[in-house]
Rosetta silent file (secondary structure, phi, psi, omega in degrees, C-alpha in Angstrom):
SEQUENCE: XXXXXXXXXXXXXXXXXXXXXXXXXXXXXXXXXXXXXXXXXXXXXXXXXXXXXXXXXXXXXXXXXXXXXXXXXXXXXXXXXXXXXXXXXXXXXXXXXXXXXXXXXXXXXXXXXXXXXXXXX
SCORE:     score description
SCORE:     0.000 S_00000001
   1 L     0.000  -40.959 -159.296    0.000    0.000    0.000 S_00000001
   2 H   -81.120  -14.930  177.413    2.955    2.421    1.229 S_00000001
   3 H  -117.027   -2.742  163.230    4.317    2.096   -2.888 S_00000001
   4 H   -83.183  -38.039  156.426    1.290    2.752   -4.465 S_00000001
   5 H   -39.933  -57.578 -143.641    0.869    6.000   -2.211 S_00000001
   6 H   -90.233   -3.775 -178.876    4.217    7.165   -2.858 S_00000001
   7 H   -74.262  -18.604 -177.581    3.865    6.372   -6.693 S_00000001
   8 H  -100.619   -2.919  160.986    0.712    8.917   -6.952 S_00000001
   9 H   -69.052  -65.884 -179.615    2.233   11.141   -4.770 S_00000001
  10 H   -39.232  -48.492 -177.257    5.091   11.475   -7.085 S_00000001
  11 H   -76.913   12.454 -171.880    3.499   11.500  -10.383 S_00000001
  12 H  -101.506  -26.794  175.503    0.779   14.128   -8.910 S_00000001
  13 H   -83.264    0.444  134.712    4.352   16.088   -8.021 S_00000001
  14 H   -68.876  -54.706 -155.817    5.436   15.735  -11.599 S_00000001
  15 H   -55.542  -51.131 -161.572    2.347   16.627  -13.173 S_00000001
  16 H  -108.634   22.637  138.102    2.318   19.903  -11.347 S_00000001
  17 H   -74.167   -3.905 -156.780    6.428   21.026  -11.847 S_00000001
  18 H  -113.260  -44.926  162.131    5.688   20.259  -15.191 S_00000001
  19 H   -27.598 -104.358  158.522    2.708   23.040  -15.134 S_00000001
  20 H    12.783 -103.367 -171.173    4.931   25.190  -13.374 S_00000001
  21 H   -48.239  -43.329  173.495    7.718   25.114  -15.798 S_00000001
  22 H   -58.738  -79.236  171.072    5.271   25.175  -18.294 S_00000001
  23 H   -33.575  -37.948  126.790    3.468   28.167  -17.499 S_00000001
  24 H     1.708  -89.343  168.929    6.989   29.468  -16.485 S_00000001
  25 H   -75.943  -15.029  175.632    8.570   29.112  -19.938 S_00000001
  26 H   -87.885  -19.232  143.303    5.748   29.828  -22.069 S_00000001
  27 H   -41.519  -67.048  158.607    5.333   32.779  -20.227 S_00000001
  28 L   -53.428  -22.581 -174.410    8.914   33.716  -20.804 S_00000001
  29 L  -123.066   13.814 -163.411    8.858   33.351  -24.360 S_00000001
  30 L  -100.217   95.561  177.976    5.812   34.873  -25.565 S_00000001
  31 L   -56.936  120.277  151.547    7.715   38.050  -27.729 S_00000001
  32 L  -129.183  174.350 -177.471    5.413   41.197  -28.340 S_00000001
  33 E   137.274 -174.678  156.438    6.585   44.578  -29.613 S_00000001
  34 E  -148.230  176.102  178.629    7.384   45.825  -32.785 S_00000001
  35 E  -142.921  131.566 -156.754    9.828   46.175  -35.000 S_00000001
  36 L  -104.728  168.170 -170.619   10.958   48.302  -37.744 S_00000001
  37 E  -159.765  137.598  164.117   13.115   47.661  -40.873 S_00000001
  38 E  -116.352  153.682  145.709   14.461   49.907  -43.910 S_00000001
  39 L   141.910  -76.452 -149.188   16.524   49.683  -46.704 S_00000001
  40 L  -129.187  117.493 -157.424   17.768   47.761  -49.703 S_00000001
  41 L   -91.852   -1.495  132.776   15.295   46.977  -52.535 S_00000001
  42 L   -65.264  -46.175  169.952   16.653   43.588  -52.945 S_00000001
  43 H   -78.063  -17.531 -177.066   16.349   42.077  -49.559 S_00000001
  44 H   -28.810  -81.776 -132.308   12.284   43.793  -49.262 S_00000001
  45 H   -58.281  -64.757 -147.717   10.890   40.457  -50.753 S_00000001
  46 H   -72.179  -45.366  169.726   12.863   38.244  -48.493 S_00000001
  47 H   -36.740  -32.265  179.584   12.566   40.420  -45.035 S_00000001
  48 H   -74.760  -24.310 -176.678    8.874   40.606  -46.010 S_00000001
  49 H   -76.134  -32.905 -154.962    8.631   36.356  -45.922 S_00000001
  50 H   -76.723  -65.120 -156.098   11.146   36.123  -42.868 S_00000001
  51 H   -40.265  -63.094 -169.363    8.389   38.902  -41.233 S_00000001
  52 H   -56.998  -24.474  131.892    5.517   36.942  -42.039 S_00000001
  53 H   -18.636  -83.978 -149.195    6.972   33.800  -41.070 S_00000001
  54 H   -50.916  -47.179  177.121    8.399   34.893  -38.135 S_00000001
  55 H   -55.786  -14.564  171.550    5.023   36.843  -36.970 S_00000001
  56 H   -90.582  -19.505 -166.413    3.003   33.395  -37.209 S_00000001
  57 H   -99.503  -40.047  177.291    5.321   31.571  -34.592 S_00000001
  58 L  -117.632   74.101 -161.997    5.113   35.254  -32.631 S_00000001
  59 L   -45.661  -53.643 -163.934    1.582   36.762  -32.763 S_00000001
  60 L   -73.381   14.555  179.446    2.411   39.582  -30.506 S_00000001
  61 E  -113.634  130.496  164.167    5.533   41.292  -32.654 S_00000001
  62 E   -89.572  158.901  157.942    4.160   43.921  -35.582 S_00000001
  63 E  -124.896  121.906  149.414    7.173   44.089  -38.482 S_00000001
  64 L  -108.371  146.095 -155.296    6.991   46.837  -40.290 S_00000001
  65 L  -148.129  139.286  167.218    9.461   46.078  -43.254 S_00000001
  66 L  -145.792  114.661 -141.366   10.027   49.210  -45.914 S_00000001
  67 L   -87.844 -161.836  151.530   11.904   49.297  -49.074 S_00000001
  68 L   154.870   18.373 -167.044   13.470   52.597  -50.135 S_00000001
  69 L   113.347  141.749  156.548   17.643   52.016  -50.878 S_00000001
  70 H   -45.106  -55.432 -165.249   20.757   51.105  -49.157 S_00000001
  71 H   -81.206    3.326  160.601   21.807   54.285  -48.209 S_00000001
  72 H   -71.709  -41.346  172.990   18.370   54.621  -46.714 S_00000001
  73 H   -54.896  -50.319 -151.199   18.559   51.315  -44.764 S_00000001
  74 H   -98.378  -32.199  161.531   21.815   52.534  -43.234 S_00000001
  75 H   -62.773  -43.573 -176.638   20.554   56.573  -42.486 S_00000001
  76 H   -88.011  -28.145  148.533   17.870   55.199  -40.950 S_00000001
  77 H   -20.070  -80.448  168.854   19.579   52.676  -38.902 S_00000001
  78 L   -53.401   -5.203  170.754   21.877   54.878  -37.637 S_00000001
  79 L  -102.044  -32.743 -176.061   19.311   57.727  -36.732 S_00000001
  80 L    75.577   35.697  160.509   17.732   55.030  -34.827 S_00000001
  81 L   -68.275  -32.733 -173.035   14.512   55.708  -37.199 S_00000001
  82 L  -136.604  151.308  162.500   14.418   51.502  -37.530 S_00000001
  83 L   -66.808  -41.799 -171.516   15.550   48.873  -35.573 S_00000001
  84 E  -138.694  138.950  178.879   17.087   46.863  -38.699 S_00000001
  85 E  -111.355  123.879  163.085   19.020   48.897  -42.346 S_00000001
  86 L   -91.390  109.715  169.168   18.769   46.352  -45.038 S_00000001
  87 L  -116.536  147.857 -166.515   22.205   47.177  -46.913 S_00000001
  88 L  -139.118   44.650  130.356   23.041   45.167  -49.756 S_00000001
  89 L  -118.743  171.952  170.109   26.806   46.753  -50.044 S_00000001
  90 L   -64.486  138.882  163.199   29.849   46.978  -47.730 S_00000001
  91 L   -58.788  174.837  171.958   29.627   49.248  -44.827 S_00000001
  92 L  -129.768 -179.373 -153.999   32.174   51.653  -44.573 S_00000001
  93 H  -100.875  -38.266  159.870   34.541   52.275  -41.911 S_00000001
  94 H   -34.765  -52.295 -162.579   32.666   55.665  -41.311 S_00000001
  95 H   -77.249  -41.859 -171.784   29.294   53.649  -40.969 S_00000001
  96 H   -93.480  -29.368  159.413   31.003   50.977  -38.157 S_00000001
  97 L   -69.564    3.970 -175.154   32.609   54.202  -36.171 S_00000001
  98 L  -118.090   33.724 -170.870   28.988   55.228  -35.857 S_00000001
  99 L    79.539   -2.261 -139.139   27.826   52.106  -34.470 S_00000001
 100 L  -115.223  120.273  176.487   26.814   49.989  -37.482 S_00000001
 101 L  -129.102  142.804 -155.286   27.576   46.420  -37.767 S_00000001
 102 L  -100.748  125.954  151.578   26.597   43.772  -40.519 S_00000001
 103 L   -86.589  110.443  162.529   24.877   40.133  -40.450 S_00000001
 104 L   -63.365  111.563 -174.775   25.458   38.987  -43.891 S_00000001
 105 L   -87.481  -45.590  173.456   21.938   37.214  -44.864 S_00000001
 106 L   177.194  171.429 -175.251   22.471   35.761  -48.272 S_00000001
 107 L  -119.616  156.264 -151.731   24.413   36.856  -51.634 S_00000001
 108 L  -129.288 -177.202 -161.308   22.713   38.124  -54.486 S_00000001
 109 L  -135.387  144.855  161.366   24.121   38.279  -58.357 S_00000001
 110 L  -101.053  156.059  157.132   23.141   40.699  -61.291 S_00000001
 111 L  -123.261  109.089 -145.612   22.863   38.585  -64.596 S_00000001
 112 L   -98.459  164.900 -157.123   22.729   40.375  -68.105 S_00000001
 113 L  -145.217  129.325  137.559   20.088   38.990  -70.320 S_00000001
 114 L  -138.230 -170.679 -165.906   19.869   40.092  -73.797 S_00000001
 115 L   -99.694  153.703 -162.867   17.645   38.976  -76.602 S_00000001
 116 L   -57.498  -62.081  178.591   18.269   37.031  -79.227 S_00000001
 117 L   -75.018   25.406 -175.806   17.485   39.670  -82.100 S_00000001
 118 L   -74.931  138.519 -174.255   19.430   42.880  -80.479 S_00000001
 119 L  -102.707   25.954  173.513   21.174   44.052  -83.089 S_00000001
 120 L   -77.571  -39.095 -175.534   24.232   45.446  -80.780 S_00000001
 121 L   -45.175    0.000    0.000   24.483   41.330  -80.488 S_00000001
């Protein structure tokens, strides 16, 4: 009798640490705010999927994501107008004495195209 007691004591003293910690960590992780982004008219598309993505796994975060330029991404960074500068060039040593430091995201390519009939061809 004395090991069936202490087995339902215990698992009624799992049951509720594991509330606990749940309600704990779930607590802990539930992100709201918002956050703003500028910059580089190449990364828009993907910064708009990572938002939208990101915003179904974290209801409570708004992204506002806005194209407009590098050097826009990186004035408004550095004004502290946005939270995140989309730059799709090198920083400059000017730009990193001002605070500004780069996560490289992905690399992008130009490709010329021309047409068959150009007559330049």
């Amino acid at each position: 009798m004395n090991r069936k007691l202490s087995i339902v004591i215990l698992a009624i003293v799992i049951i509720m640490v594991s509330i606990v910690a749940y309600s704990y960590f779930s607590s802990q992780t539930s992100l709201k705010g918002k956050i703003t982004v500028s910059g580089a008219n190449a990364l828009y598309p993907m910064m708009v999927e990572w938002a939208a993505e990101f915003q179904k796994i974290n209801p409570g975060v708004k992204i506002d994501v806005s194209a407009g330029g590098a050097g826009k991404g990186m004035t408004d960074a550095l004004a502290g107008l946005v939270d995140i500068g989309m730059v799709s060039r090198a920083i400059t040593s000017d730009e990193t004495a001002q605070g500004a430091f780069y996560v490289s995201v992905s690399k992008d390519a130009v490709v010329v195209t021309v047409n068959k009939n150009n007559p330049v061809l």
